[in-house]
C-alpha positions in Angstrom: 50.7 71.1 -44.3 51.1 69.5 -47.3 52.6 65.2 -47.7 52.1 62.5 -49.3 50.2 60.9 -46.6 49.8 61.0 -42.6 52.5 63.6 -40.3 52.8 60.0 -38.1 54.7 58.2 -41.1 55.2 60.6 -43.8 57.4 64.0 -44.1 55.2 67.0 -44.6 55.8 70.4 -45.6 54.4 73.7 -44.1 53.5 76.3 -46.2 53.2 79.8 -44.9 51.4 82.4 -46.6 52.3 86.2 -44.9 50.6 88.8 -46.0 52.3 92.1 -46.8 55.6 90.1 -47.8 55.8 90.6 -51.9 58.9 88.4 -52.1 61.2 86.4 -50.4 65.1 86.6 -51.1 66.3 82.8 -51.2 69.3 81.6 -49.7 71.8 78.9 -50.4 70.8 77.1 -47.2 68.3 74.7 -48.9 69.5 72.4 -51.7 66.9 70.4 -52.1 63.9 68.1 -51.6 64.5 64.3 -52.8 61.6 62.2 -53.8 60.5 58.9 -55.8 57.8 59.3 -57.8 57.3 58.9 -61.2 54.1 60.1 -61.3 55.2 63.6 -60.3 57.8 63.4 -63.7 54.8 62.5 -65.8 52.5 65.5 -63.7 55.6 68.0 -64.5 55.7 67.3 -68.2 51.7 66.9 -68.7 51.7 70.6 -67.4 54.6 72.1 -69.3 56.8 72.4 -65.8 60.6 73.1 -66.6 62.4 69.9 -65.7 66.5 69.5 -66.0 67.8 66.2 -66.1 70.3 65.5 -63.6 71.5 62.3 -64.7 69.3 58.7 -65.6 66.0 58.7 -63.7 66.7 62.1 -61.8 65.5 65.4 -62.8 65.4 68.8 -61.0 62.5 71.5 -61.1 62.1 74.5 -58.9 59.0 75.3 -57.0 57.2 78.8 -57.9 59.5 80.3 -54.8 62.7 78.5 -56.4 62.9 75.8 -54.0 64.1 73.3 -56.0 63.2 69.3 -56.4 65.1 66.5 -57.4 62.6 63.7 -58.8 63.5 60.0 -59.4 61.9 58.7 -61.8 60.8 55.7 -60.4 57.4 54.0 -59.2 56.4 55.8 -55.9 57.1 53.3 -53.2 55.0 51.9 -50.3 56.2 54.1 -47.7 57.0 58.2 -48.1 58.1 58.9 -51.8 60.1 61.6 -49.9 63.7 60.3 -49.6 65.5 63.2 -47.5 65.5 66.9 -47.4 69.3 68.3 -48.3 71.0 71.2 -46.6 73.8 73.1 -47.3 76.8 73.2 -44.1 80.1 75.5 -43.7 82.0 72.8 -41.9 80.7 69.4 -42.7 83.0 67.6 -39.9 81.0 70.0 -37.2 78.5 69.6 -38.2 78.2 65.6 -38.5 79.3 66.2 -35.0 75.9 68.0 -33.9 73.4 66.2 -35.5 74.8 63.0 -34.4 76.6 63.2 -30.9 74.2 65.8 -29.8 71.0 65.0 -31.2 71.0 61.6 -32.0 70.9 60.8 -35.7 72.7 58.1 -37.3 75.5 58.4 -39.8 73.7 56.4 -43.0 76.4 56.8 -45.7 79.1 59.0 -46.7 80.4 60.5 -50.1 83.6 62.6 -49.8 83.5 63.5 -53.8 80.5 65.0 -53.2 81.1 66.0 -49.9 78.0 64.9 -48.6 77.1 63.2 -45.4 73.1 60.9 -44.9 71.8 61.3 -41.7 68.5 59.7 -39.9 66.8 58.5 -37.0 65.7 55.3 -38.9 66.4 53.6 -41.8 62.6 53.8 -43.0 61.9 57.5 -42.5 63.2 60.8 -44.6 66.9 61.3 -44.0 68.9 64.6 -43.9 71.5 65.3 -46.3 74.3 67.5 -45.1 76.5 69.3 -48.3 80.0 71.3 -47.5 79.4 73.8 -49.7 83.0 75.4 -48.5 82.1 78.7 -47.7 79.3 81.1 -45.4 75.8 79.5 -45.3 73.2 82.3 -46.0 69.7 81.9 -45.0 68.0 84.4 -47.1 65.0 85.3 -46.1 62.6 82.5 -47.0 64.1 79.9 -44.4 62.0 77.2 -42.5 63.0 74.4 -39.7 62.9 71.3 -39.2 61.2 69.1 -36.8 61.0 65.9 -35.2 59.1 64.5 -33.2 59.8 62.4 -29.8 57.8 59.5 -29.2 57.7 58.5 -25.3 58.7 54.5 -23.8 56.2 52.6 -21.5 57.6 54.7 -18.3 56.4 58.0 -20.3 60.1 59.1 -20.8 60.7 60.8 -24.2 63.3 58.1 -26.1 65.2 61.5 -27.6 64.6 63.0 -24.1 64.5 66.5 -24.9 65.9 68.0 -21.4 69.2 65.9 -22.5 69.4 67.0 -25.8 69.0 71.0 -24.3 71.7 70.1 -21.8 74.2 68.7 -24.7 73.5 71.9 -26.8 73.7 74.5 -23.7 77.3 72.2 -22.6 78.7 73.0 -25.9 77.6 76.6 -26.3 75.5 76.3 -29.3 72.2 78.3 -29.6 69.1 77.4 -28.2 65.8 79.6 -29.8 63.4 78.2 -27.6 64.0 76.3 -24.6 62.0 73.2 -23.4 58.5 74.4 -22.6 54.8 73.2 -22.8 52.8 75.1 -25.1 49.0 75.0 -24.4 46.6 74.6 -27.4 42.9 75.7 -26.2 40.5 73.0 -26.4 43.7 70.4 -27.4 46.7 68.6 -26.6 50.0 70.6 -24.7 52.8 70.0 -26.7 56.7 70.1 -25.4 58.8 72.0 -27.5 62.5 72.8 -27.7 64.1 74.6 -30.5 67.6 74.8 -31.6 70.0 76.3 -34.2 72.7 74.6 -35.3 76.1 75.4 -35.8 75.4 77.6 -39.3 71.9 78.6 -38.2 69.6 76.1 -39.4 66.0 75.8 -37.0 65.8 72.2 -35.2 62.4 71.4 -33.4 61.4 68.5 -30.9 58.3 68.0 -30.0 56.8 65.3 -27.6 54.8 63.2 -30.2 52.0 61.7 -28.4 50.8 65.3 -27.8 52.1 66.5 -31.3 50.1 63.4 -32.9 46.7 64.9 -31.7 47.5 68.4 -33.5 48.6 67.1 -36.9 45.8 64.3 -37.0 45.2 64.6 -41.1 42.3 66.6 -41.9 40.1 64.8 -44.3 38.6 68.2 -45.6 41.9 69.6 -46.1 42.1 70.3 -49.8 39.0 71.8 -49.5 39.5 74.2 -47.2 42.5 75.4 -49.0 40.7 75.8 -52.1 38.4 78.1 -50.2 41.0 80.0 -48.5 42.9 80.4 -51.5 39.2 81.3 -53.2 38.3 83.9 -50.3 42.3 85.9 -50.5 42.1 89.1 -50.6 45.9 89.9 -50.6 45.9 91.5 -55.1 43.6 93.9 -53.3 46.0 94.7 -50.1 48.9 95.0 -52.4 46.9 97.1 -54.9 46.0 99.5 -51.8 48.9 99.8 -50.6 50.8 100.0 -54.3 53.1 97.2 -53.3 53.8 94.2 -55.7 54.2 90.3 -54.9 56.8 88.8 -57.0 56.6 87.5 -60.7 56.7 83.6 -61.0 
């Protein structure tokens, strides 16, 4: 899990490593991830990193999988430099229709040039952007999910109360992965989980965040234990073995 700071105020990323998988076909499902930071411009151009100017103070780079990244080149602010996470949509009306009257987000701001639509569940945390790209959504195969999580009131009721948000997705048909179940962690917290698709495929998670909180508490050995993981891969061997290549970047 990677972030500019703490999972309890911050966005974080997870990156998965599997081994045997050379190469992953991207998608057009994921357009983007925003942030402020002009430290990250200045990183990308003390490195030699391609960077394509979008227009004043925004550039775009990709990441070595081709994600791309839109960054603003701007002092990083107090809170998350992340500014929102942008997905592509078949049918933008439907789709402002699910993330808002089923699950609960907030319509922030709207652009119908751009046919883009800002969603969030606060005005201080990363929003999700939703694009019409006007045609099929394809997921590749290199797609991830989103999650959120739940945070309970004083009576210990979840305030996005997951059984109500299964029950509004089930009413209207639309796919449910996973339904509301405790997962048990040996040794830790037991997390509630419910996992969703919506309508063009994309991977929604709640999770109950007092629980949640205790499994993503930041490890302040983190980066050190990746080096050694990364230090300690044997996977150029496996692929050699097995006379399989990973993909060029």
């Amino acid at each position: 899990m990677v972030g500019f700071g703490p999972e309890d105020n911050h966005f974080v990323a997870e990156l998965t490593y599997n081994y045997g998988l050379g190469e992953y076909r991207l998608g057009n499902d994921f357009l983007g991830l925003t942030l402020q930071s002009s430290q990250a411009v200045s990183n990308a151009r003390r490195l030699g990193w391609p960077l394509t100017q979008v227009e004043d103070s925004l550039y775009m780079t990709e990441a070595p999988g081709g994600y791309r990244f839109y960054l603003i080149d701007k002092d990083q602010p107090d809170s998350d430099p992340i500014q929102k996470v942008s997905l592509a949509v078949s049918d933008l009306q439907r789709s402002v229709h699910y993330w808002s009257s089923l699950l609960g987000m907030k319509v922030i701001e709207k652009n119908e040039d751009k046919k883009t639509v800002l969603m969030g569940f606060s005005d201080n945390q990363c929003k999700l952007e939703l694009q019409d790209i006007g045609g099929t959504v394809d997921r590749g195969t290199a797609f991830g999910r989103v999650a959120f999580a739940c945070p309970r009131d004083q009576k210990g009721a979840l305030f996005c109360q997951l059984p109500d948000i299964e029950a509004s997705v089930k009413k209207e048909n639309h796919k449910i992965i996973t339904p509301l179940v405790s997962l048990d962690t040996p040794g830790k917290a037991t997390v509630e989980v419910v996992i969703l698709a919506d309508p063009d495929g994309h991977e929604i998670c709640f999770v109950g965040d007092e629980a949640f909180r205790q499994l993503s508490a930041m490890d302040p050995n983190g980066n050190e234990l990746l080096d050694k993981a990364i230090a300690l891969d044997k996977s150029d061997e496996w692929f050699a073995k097995h006379n399989k290549q990973k993909a060029l970047v």
